[in-house]
N, C-alpha and C positions, 0 to 999 in steps of 0.2 A: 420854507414853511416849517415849523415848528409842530409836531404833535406831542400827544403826553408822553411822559416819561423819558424828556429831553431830547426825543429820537427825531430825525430830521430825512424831509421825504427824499433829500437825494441818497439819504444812507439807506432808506427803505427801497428805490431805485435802484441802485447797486445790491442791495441785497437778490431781490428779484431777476437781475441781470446773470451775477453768478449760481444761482438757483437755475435758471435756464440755459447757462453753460454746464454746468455740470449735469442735465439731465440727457443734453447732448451727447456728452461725455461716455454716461454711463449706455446709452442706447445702441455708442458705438463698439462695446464690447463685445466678445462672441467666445463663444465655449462648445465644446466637443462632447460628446456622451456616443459611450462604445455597448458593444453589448456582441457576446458568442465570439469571446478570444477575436473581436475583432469583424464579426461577419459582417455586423449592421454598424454604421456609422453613420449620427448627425450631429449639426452643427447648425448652432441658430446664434439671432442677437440678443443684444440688450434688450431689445423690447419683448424676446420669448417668440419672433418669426424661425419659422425653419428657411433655414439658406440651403440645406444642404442634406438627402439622405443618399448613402450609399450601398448596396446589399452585394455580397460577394455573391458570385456562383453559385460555392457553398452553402451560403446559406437557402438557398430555396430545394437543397435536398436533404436538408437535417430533419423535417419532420412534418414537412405541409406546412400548410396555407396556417394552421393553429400555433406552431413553432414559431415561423416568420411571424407573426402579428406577436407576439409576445417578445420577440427577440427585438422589434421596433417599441414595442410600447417600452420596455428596458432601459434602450438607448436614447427614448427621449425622455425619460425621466433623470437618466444620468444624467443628458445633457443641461437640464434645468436645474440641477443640484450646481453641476460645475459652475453653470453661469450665475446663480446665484453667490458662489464662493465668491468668483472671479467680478462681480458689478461688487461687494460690499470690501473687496481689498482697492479697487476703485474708487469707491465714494469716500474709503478711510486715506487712502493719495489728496484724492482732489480735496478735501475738508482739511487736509491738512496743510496744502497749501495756499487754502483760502484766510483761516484763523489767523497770521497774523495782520490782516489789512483790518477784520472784525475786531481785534482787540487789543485793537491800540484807542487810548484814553480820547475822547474829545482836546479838538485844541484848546490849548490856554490850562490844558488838565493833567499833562505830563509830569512827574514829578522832576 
């Protein structure tokens, strides 16, 4: 079937296809955020779940209960900065090896 603008619904099919592979993709990333040389450490995914916090020893004697909660809120904002770096060198992979199947000419339109 045929819609405007020459486009054809299995090309919009496949669009959608790869659109839902690569959201995959990006969900299955994960990135780390540190914080106090180390004390606190998380690690979440693509989607911004936490997998993972770790708190040393250490850190629950550097300065109470006030310390620790800032030393966590740190390292999850780290971690949300990394993973955001880390999903957009992702989508710029996967986008790039998606464009050339998008931008190849209709058949019969090759030069």
């Amino acid at each position: 079937m045929k819609l405007p603008f020459n486009i054809d619904l299995k090309d919009i099919n496949e669009m959608k296809a790869s659109a839902e592979k690569m959201q995959m993709e990006l969900d299955q990333v994960e990135a780390t955020g540190t914080a106090g040389a180390d004390m606190v450490i998380v690690r979440i995914n693509g989607k911004g779940d936490v997998l993972e916090v770790s708190i040393s020893d250490e850190a629950y004697s550097i300065g109470g209960k006030q310390a620790l909660q800032t030393l966590v809120a740190a390292a999850i904002a780290a971690a949300l900065r990394n993973l955001k770096e880390a999903r957009d060198e992702k989508q710029a992979e996967i986008v790039g090896r998606m464009m050339p199947s998008f931008c190849q000419a209709p058949d019969g339109m090759n030069p």
